[in-house]
C-alpha positions in Angstrom: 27.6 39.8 64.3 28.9 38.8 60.7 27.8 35.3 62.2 24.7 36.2 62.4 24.1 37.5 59.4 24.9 34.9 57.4 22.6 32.3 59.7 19.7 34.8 59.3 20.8 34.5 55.2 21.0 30.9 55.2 17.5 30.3 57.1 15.8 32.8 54.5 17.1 31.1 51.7 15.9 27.9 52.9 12.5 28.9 53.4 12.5 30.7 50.0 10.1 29.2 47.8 12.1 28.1 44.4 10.6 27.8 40.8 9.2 24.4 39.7 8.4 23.7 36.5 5.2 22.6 36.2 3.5 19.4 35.3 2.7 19.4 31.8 -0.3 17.1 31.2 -0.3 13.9 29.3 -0.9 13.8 26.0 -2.5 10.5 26.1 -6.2 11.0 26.3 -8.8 8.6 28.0 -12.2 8.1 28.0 -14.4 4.9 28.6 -17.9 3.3 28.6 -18.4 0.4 31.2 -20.9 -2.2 31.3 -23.7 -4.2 28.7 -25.4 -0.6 28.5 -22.1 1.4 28.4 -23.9 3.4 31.5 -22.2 0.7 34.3 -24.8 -1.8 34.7 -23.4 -5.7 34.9 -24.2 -8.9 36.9 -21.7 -10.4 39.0 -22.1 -13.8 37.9 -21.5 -12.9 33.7 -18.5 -11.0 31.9 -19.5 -7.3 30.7 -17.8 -5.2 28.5 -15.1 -2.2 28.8 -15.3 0.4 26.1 -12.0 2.1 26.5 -11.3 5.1 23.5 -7.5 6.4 23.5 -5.6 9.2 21.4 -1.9 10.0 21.8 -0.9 13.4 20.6 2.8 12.8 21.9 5.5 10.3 21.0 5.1 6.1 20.9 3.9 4.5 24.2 2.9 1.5 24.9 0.0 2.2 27.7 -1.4 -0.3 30.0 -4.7 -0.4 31.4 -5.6 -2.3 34.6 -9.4 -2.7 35.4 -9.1 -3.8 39.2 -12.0 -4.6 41.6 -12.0 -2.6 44.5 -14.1 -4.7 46.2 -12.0 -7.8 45.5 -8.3 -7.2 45.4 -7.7 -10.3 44.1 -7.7 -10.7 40.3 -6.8 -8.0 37.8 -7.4 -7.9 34.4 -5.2 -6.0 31.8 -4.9 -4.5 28.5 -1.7 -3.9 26.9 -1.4 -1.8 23.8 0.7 -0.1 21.5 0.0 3.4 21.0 1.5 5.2 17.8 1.7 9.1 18.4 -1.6 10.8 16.7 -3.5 7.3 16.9 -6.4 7.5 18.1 -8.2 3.7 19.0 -10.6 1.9 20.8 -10.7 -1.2 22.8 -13.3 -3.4 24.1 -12.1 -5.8 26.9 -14.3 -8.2 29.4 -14.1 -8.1 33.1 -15.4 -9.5 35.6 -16.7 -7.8 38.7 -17.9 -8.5 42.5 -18.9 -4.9 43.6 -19.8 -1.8 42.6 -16.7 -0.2 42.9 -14.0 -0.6 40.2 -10.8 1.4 39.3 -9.1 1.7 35.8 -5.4 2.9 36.1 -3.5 3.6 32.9 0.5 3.5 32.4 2.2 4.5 29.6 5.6 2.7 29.6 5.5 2.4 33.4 4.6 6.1 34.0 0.9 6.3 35.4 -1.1 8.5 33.2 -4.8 7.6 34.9 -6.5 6.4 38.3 -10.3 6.7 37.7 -12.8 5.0 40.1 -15.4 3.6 38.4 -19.1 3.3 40.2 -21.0 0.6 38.4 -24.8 -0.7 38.7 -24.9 -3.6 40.1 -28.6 -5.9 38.6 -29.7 -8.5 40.5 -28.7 -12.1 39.6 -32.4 -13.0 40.0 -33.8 -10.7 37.7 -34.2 -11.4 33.8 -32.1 -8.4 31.8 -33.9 -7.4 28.7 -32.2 -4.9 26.4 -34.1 -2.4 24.4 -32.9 -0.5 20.6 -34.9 2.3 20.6 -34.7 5.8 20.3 -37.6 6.0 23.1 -36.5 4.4 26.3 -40.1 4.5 27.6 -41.0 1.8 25.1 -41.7 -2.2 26.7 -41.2 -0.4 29.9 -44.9 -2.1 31.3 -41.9 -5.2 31.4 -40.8 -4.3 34.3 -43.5 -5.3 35.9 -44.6 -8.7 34.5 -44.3 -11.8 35.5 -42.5 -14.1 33.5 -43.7 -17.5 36.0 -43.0 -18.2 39.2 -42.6 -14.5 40.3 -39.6 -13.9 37.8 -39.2 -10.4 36.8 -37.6 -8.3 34.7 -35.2 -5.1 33.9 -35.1 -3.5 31.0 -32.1 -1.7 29.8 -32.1 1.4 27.3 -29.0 0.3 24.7 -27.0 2.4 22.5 -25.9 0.6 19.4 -22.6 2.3 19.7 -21.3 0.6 22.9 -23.0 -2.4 21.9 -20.8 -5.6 22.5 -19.6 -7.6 19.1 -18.5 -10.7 21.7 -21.6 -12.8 21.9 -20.0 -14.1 25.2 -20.4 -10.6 26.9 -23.9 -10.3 25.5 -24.7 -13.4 28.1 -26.0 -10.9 30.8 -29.3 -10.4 28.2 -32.0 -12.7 28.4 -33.8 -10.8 25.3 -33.0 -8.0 23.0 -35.8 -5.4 21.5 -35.2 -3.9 18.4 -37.4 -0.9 18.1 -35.5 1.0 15.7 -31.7 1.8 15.4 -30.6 5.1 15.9 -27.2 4.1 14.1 -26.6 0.6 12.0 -25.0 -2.1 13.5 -21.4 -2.8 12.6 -21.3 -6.2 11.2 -19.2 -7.8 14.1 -22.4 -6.8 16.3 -24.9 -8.0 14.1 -23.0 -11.2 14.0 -22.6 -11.3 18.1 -26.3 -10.8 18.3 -27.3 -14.0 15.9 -24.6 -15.9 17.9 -26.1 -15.0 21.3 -29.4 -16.1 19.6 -28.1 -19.4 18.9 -26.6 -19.7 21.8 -30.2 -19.5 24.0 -31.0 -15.6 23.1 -34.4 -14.0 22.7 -34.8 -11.1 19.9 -37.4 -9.4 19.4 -38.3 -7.2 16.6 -40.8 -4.4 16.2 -42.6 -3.7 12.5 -44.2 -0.7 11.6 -43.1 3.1 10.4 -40.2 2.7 13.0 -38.9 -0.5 12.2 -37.9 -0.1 9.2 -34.3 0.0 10.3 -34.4 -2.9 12.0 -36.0 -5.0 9.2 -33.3 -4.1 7.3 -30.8 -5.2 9.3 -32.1 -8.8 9.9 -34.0 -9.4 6.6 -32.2 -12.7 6.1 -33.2 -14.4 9.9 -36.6 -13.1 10.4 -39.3 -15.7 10.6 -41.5 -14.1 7.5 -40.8 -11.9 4.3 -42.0 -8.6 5.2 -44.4 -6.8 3.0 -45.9 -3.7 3.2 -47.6 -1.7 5.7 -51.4 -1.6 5.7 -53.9 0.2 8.3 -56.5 -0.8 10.4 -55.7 -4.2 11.1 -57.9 -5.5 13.9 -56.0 -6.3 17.3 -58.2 -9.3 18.1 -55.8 -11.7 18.2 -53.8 -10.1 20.5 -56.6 -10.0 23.0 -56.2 -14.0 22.7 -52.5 -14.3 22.4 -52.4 -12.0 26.2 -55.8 -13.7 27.5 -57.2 -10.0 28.4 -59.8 -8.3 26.5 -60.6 -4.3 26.2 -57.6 -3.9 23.6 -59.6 -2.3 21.2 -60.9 0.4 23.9 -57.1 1.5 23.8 -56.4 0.5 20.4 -59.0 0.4 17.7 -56.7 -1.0 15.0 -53.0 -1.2 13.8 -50.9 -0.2 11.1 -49.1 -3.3 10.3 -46.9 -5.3 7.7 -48.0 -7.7 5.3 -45.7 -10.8 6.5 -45.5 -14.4 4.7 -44.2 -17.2 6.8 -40.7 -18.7 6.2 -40.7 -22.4 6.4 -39.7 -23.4 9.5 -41.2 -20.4 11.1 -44.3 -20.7 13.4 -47.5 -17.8 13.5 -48.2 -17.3 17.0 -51.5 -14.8 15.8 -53.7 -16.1 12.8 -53.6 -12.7 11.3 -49.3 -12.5 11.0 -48.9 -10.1 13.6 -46.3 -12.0 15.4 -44.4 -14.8 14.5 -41.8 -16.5 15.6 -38.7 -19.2 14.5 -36.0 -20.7 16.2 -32.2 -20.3 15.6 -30.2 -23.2 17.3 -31.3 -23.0 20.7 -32.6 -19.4 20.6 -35.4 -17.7 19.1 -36.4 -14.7 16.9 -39.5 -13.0 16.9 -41.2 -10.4 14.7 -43.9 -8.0 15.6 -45.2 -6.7 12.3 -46.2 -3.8 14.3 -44.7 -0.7 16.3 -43.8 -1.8 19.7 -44.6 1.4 21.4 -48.3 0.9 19.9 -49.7 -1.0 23.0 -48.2 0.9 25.5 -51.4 2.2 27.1 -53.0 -1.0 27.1 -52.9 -2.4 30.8 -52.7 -5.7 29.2 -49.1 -5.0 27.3 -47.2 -7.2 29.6 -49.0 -10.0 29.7 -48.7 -10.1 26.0 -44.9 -9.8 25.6 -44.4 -12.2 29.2 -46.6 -14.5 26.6 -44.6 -14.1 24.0 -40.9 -13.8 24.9 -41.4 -16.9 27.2 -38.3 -16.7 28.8 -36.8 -19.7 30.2 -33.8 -20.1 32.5 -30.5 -21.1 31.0 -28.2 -23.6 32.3 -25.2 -21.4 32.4 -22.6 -23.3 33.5 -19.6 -21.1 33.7 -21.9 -18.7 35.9 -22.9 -21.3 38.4 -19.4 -22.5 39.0 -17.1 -19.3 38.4 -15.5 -18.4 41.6 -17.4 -21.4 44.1 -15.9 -24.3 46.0 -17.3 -26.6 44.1 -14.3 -28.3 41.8 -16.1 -30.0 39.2 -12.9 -31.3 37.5 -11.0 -32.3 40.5 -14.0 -33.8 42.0 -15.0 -36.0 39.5 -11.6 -37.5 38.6 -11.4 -41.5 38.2 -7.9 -41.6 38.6 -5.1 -40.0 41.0 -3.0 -36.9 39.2 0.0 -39.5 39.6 0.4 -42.9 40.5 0.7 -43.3 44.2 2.8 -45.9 46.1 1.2 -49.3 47.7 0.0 -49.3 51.3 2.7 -52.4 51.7 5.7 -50.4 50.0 5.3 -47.8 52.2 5.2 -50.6 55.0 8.4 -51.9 53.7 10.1 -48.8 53.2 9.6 -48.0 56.7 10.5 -51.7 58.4 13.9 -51.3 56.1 14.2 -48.0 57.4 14.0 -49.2 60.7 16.1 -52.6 60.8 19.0 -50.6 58.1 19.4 -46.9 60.6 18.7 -49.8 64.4 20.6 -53.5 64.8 22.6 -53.3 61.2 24.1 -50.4 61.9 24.6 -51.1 65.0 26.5 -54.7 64.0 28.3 -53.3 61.4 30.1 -50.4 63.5 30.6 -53.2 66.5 32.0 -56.2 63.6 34.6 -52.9 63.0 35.2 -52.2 66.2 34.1 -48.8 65.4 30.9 -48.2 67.4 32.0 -44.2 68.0 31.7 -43.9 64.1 27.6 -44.1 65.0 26.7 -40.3 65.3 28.5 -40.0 61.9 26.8 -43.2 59.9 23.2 -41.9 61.7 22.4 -38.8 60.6 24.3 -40.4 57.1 21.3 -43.1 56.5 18.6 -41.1 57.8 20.0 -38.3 55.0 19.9 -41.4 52.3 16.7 -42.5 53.1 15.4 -38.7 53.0 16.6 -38.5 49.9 15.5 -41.9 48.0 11.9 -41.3 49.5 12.1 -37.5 47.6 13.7 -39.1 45.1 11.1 -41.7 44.4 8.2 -39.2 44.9 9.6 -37.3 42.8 9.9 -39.9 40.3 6.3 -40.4 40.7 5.5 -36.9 40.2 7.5 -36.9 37.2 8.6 -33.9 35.5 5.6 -32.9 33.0 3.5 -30.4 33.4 0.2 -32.1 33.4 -3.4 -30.8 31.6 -6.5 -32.2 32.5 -9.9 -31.0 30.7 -13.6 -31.7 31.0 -15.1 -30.0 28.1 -19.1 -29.1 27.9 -20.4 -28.5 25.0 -24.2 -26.8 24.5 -25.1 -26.5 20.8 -28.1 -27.5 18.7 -29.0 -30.6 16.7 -27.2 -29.1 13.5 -24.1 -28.4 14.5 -23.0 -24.8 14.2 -21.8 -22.4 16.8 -21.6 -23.8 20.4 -21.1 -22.3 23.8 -18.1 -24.4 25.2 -16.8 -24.2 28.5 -14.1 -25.9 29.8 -12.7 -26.9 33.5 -9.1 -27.2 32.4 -6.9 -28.3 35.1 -3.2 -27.7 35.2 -1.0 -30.0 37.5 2.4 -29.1 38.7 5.0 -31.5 39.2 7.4 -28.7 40.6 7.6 -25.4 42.3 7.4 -23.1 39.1 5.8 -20.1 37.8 4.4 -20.4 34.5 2.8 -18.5 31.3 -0.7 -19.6 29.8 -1.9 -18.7 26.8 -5.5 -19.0 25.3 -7.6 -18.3 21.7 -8.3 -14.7 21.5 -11.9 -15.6 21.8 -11.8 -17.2 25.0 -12.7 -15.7 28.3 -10.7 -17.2 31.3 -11.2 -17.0 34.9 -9.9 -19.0 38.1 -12.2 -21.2 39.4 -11.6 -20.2 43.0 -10.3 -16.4 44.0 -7.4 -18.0 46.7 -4.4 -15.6 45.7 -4.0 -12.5 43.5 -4.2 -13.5 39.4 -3.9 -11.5 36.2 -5.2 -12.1 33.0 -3.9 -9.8 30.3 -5.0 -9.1 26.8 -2.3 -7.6 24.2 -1.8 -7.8 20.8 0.1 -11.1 21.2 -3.2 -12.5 22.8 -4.6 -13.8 25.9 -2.2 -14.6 29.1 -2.2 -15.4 32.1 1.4 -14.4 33.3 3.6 -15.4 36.0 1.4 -17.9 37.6 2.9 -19.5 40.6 2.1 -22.9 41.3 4.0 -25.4 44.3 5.2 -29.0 43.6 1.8 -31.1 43.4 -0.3 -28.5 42.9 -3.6 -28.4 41.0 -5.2 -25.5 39.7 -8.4 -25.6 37.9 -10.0 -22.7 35.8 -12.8 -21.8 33.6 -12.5 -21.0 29.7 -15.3 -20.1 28.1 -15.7 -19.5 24.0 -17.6 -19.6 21.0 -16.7 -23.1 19.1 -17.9 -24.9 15.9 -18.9 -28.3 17.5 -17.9 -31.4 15.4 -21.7 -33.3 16.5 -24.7 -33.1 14.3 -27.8 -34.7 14.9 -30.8 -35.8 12.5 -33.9 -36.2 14.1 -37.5 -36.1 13.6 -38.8 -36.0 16.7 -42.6 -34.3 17.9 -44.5 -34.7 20.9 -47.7 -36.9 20.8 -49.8 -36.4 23.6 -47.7 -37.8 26.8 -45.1 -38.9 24.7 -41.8 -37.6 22.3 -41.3 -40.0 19.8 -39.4 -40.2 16.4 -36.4 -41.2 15.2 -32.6 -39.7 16.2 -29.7 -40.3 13.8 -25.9 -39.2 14.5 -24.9 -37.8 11.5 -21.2 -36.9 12.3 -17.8 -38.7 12.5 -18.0 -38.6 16.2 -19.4 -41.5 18.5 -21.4 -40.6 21.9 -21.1 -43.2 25.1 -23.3 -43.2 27.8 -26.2 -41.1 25.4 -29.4 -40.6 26.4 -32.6 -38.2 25.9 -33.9 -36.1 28.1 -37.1 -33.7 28.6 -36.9 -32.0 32.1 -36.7 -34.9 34.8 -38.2 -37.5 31.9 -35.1 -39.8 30.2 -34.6 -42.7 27.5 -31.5 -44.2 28.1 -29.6 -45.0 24.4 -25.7 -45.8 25.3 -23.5 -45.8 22.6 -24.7 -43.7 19.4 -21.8 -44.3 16.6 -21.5 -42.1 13.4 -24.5 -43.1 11.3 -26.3 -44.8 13.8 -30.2 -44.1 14.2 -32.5 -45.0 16.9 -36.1 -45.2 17.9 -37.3 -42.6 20.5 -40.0 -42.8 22.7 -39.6 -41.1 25.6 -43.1 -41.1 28.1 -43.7 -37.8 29.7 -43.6 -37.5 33.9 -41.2 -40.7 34.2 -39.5 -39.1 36.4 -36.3 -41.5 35.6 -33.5 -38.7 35.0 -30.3 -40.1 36.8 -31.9 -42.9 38.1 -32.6 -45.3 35.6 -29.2 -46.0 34.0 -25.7 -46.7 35.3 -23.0 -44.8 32.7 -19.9 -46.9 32.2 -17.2 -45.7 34.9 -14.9 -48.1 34.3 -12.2 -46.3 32.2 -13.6 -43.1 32.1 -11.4 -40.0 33.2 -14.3 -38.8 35.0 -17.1 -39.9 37.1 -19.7 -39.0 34.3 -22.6 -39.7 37.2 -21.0 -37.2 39.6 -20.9 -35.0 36.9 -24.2 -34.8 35.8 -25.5 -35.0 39.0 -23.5 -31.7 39.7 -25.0 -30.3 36.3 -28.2 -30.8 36.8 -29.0 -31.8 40.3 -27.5 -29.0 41.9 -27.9 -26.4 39.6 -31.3 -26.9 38.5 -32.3 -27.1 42.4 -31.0 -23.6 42.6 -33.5 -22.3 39.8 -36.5 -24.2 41.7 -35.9 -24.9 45.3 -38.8 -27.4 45.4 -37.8 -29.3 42.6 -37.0 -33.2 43.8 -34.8 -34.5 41.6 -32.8 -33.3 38.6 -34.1 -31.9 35.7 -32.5 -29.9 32.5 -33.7 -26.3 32.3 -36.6 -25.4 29.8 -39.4 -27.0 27.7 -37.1 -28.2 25.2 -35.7 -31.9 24.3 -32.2 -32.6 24.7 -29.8 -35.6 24.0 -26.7 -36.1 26.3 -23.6 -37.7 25.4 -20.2 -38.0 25.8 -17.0 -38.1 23.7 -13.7 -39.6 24.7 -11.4 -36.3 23.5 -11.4 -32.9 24.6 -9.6 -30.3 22.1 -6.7 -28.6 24.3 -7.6 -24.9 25.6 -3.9 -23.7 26.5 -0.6 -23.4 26.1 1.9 -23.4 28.5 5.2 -21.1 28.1 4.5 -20.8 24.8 4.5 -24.1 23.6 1.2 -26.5 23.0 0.1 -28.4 25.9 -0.9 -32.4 25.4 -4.0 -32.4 27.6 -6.2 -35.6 28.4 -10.1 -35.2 28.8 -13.4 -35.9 27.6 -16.4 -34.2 26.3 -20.1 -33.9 27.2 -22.4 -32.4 24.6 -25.7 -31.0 25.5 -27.7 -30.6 22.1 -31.5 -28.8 22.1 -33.2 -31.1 19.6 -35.4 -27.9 18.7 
């Protein structure tokens, strides 16, 4: 009986529910804004921003945040931060996304704090992105339905100055910025990104009037006129011209407008000041000396602005070969990664092989008297010979990590800012895992998604940790930035009738081989332009001669500059115009093509500077 009792008291006391102390919750706080319009939209061929806000009301942590891409498991990308107690900070990191679907998990010295999933808007690839400042999001919204030439057309985003991106690489996604108003002012880092994403091919528009006034203020200094003030009634004529419709003036008798004076440099695009435009490297800005939301109920409102943004495709080069099987570095190597040996001392190898493990050892055992000895001296020579054909390969492999980069370089005539990208290419001699490092700046992907990558930001910079390569090995990827390019170019050069003619002049310290100009599909072959040199242009329009009429010098080049350019502008400008023929650059503007001999090195391995071999190609707008 007492048995009993005590298994009935035993039972009950296992099923007995016992006090747990609950889970307190973290005292790290999270919140974050994802994408170019901090509401989750992002195109899967460009980088877009992470907004990530954090407060600590607890000890020091150091908290990790992983942005993963649920629809590719492949690459991660990670922010590592230190995290004082009562700091409260914000971050902005790029990503890179495939899919809708993302997931941001948070650790705070290992201990997950955070697993959020993230549902993004995906925009098409094939629609132009136009981001609108305003307080109304209504206004330019007639955008959305013009056409911008050969059926393009567009989305427009409602932006919030506060989540705006200070990177002018993750303002790529934008093919034009409007500028109504500004609710708040822009920090100076954005203002700065915005004038650099200008430079770099950008459209900004700017709206006048009552509203404006914000806006003027905040780019005074790069507008194409001095802005005066505002007057009323201003007839609406030549807008009527400028959008090739008429009945303006049944929807809008007059305007209240700025007075404007034109900056040099600057070009009217209405007799009467009301827009005007200048260019900023190979960008543009352009001023509306009137509210933008003043046309809205005229039918004819997107015609006008199609008209007068003019958007034109960008050659994008890190878009069109991020994450494709196309290896533009690998493919268009000159020379082998390491020096292999000769059809005939293979041959040999092989015929000593053979006579050294058949009759000599055969003669040698039998002159001993030893021919028992020969399943011992066998498997002995085949071992030597195994070993002094690693050990020559490895000899020929060497034992230096090897860097290989093929730099492009798209800036204007005068130098400045540039939008480099670079195919760097890291060769392996042995089975090792190693550390990259990269400028701060940069943005860095793999060029192919094969096997699972992370790229981490921190405090010490940009890494890409623990990456695994085998002996031989050759991995390629993508770093993008913002550079000061080292070419500037004098030229007066204007279009007379069928024909671009003027004068070009090299006006830095760095020679271009194998130069030539080029408008669309129309070329004039120069060769070599040195420092100082200066050279007639006359280049006929519809030549049709791009990559046909000229034969770059191979012959101890790194790279096959033909099959390079070909790739460039072959390929990718077929994909923007599927009935084009033959290459062509993007655009109505002028460009001169040229290569350098150097490349300026992109990373470092373990920690330490990596010698890299490469060359240059510089794509310069002659706007």
């Amino acid at each position: 009986m007492i048995r009993h009792l005590l298994l009935i008291l035993l039972l009950a006391l296992s099923v007995a529910p016992f006090p747990v102390a609950a889970q307190s919750p973290s005292p790290i706080t999270i919140s974050l804004k994802a994408g170019i319009d901090g509401e989750g939209s992002f195109r899967t061929d460009q980088w877009f921003p992470v907004q990530v806000t954090l407060a600590n009301d607890g000890p020091d942590r150091r908290v990790t945040l992983e942005w993963r891409d649920l629809n590719n498991a492949v690459m991660s990308q990670r922010y590592a931060i230190d995290l004082p107690g009562g700091a409260r900070k914000q971050i902005t990191f790029p990503v890179m996304q495939s899919g809708r679907s993302a997931q941001l998990i948070a650790t705070a010295d290992g201990e997950e704090i955070l697993r959020q999933r993230i549902n993004l808007n995906q925009l098409s690839n094939d629609l132009l992105t136009i981001g609108l400042l305003s307080a109304d999001p209504a206004v330019l919204s007639s955008l959305a339905i013009a056409d911008f030439g050969a059926g393009e057309r567009a989305v427009i985003l409602p932006l919030n100055p506060a989540v705006l991106a200070d990177d002018p690489l993750l303002l790529r996604s934008f093919d034009a910025i409007a500028v109504r108003e500004l609710t708040t002012d822009l920090r100076p880092a954005q203002r700065d990104a915005i004038l650099l994403w200008v430079q770099q091919g950008g459209t900004l528009l700017i709206g006048g009037g009552a509203s404006g006034e914000t806006a003027i203020r905040a780019f005074t200094d790069v507008l194409p006129v001095t802005v005066g003030p505002l007057r009323r009634d201003v007839p609406a004529n030549e807008l009527e011209r400028l959008a090739k419709l008429s009945g303006l003036s049944n929807f809008v008798p007059s305007l209240t407008a700025h007075t404007v004076t034109l900056r040099p440099n600057a070009q009217a695009l209405t007799n009467d000041g009301l827009i005007s435009q200048m260019t900023i490297g190979a960008g543009k800005i352009i001023f509306a000396a009137f509210d933008l939301a003043a046309l809205r109920a005229w039918p004819g409102e997107s015609n006008l602005w199609a008209t007068v943004l003019n958007l034109q495709p960008r050659l994008d080069i890190g878009a069109n070969f991020r994450f494709g099987f196309n290896d533009l570095l690998q493919s268009s190597l000159n020379t082998s990664l390491f020096p292999l040996p000769s059809t005939m001392a293979l041959l040999a190898l092989i015929g000593v092989y053979i006579i050294v493990i058949g009759p000599v050892n055969f003669l040698a055992l039998r002159r001993l008297h030893r021919l028992e000895w020969a399943w011992v001296t066998t498997p002995l020579l085949v071992v030597i010979f195994l070993a002094g054909s690693y050990g020559m390969s490895f000899a020929l492999r060497g034992t230096q990590t090897q860097v290989l980069q093929l730099t492009i370089v798209q800036n204007a005539a005068n130098g400045g800012e540039a939008m480099t990208t670079t195919f760097a290419g890291i060769f392996a001699p042995q089975r090792q895992s190693y550390t990259l490092s990269f400028a701060d700046s940069a943005l860095v992907a793999p060029l192919q998604m094969d096997e699972r990558l992370v790229i981490e930001h921190s405090d010490a910079g940009l890494a890409m940790p623990d990456l695994l390569l085998d002996a031989a090995a050759f991995r390629t990827l993508i770093v993008e930035q913002i550079t000061t390019s080292p070419v500037q170019i004098r030229h007066q050069i204007g279009l007379n009738g069928q024909r671009w003619s003027g004068t070009l002049a090299n006006a830095s310290s760095i020679p271009l081989r194998d130069a030539m100009v080029v408008y669309q599909n129309d070329m004039q072959w120069i060769g070599s332009l040195t420092p100082g040199a200066e050279v007639p242009i006359d280049l006929s329009i519809d030549s049709d001669n791009f990559l046909r009429d000229f034969m770059p010098t191979e012959q101890g080049s790194l790279f096959s500059r033909t099959f390079v350019l070909e790739n460039l502008f072959w390929y990718v400008s077929n994909r923007f115009d599927p009935f084009m023929n033959g290459p062509a650059l993007l655009g109505n503007d002028i460009y001169l093509i040229g290569w350098s001999d150097q490349a300026a090195p992109v990373v470092q391995i373990n920690g330490a500077p990596a010698a890299a071999s490469g060359e240059t190609l510089y794509i310069i707008a002659l706007r």
